[in-house]
N, C-alpha and C positions, 0 to 999 in steps of 0.2 A: 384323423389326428387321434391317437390312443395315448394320449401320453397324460392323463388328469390321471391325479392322485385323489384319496380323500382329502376332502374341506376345500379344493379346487385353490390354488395357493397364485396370486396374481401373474408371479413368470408362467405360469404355464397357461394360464389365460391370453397372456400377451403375445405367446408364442401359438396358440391358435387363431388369436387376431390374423396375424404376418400372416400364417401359412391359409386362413380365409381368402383373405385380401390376394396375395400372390397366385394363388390360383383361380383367381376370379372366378368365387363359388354364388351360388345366388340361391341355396338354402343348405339347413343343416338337421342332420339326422343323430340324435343324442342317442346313444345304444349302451345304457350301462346303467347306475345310481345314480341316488339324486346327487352327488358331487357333479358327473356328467352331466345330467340335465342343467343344472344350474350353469357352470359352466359353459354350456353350451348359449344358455339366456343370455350371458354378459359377452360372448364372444359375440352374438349376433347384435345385439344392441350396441356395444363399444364400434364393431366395424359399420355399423350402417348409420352413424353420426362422427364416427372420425374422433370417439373421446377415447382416454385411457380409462378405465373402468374406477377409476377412484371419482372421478368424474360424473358418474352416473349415480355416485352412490345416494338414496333417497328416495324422494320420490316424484318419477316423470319427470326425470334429467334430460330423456333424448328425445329431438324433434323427430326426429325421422324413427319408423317400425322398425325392427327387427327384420331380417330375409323369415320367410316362414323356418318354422322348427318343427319337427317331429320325432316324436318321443316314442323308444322302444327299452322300456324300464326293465332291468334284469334284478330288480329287489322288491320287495311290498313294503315301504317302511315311509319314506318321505314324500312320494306325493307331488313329488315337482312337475311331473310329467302333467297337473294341473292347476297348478296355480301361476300366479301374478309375481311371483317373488326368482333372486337370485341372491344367494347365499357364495360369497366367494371370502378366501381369508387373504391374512393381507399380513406375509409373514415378518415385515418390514418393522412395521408397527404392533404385532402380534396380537391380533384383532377379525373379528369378523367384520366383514361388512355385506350390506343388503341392499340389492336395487328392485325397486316396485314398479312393475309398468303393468297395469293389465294386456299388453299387449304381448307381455311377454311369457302366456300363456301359450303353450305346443299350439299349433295346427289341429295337430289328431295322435294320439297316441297309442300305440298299439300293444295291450298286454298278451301275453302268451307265456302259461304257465311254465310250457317246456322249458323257456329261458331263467325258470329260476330253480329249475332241479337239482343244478350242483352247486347250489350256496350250501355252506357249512352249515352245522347243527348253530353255530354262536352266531352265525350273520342272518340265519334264518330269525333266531332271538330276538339280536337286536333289532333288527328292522319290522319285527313284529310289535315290538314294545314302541318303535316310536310312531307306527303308525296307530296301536294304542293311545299315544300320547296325545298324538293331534287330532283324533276322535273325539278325545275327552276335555282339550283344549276347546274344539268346537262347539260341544253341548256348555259348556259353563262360563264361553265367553260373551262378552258385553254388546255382541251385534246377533245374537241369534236369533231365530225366526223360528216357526213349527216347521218348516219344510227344513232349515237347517239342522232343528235337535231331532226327528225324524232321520234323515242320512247319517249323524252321527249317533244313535241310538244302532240305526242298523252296521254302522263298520262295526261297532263294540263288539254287537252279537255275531259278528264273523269272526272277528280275530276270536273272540272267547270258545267260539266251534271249531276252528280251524288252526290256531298256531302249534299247538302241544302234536296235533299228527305233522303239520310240515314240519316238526321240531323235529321230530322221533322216526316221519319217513319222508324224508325230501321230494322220492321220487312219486308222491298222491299228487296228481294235477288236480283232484279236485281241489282237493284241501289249498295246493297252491294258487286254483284261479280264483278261492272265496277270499285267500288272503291281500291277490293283485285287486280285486275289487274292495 
């Protein structure tokens, strides 16, 4: 299914459901940004409890897991490929919405820099900036730990060594696997 857009917009969600469902798939492999990854969370959770994903919205709406997800991230920016969360919009109502399930964390996720060599010089940016963001979100927010301001002390000092060369040469897989990490 290739058909997610940015901000993962609910008919295209639905329409991953169906085509889940009908093909009687029994895992899913997210290969793209975190709109995919996420998307790919709410697809698997809405078909393995039979909601509509407005349904889920919150937190540990569904009984039943997810089919396993595995994540193969072609950005360094959002991070979905490990976290609890899914970020889907909801152009209905012109809104995001968010479903939280720890379970709705990938299986295994597999970066590989080669996959981010032809992002643009501006997608290179932004997804650098926002995994900046949630870096710095992490050190200065209200549940951190030493082992959590630790990990996001060390993304900082990646991004700070690493974005400007994947900005300026796409194709350094160093630079791009310090950014995937």
């Amino acid at each position: 299914f290739d058909e997610i857009t940015p901000d993962a917009p609910i008919p295209l969600v639905e329409a991953g459901i169906a085509l889940y469902q009908r093909a009687g798939c029994d895992a899913i492999v997210a290969f793209g940004g975190g709109s995919v990854m996420d998307a790919a969370k709410a697809i698997g959770l809405a078909a393995a409890n039979d909601k509509h994903p407005r349904q889920l919205v919150g937190y540990f709406r569904g009984w039943q897991a997810p089919p396993p997800i595995y994540a193969v991230p072609t950005t360094a920016g959002t991070g979905s490929e490990v976290t609890v969360a899914a970020v889907i919009a909801d152009p209905e109502n012109q809104s995001k919405l968010v479903i939280i399930d720890p379970r709705l964390v990938p299986k295994m996720a597999a970066l590989d820099p080669l996959l981010m060599t032809g992002l643009p010089p501006h997608i290179t940016a932004a997804t650098g900036i926002d995994a900046l963001t949630h870096a710095i979100e992490s050190f200065v927010g209200h549940w951190t730990t030493a082992y959590s301001d630790g990990m996001a002390l060390s993304a900082v000092g990646l991004i700070f060594d690493n974005l400007r060369t994947a900005y300026r040469d796409g194709k350094n897989l160093e630079a791009r696997e310090k950014m995937a990490l």
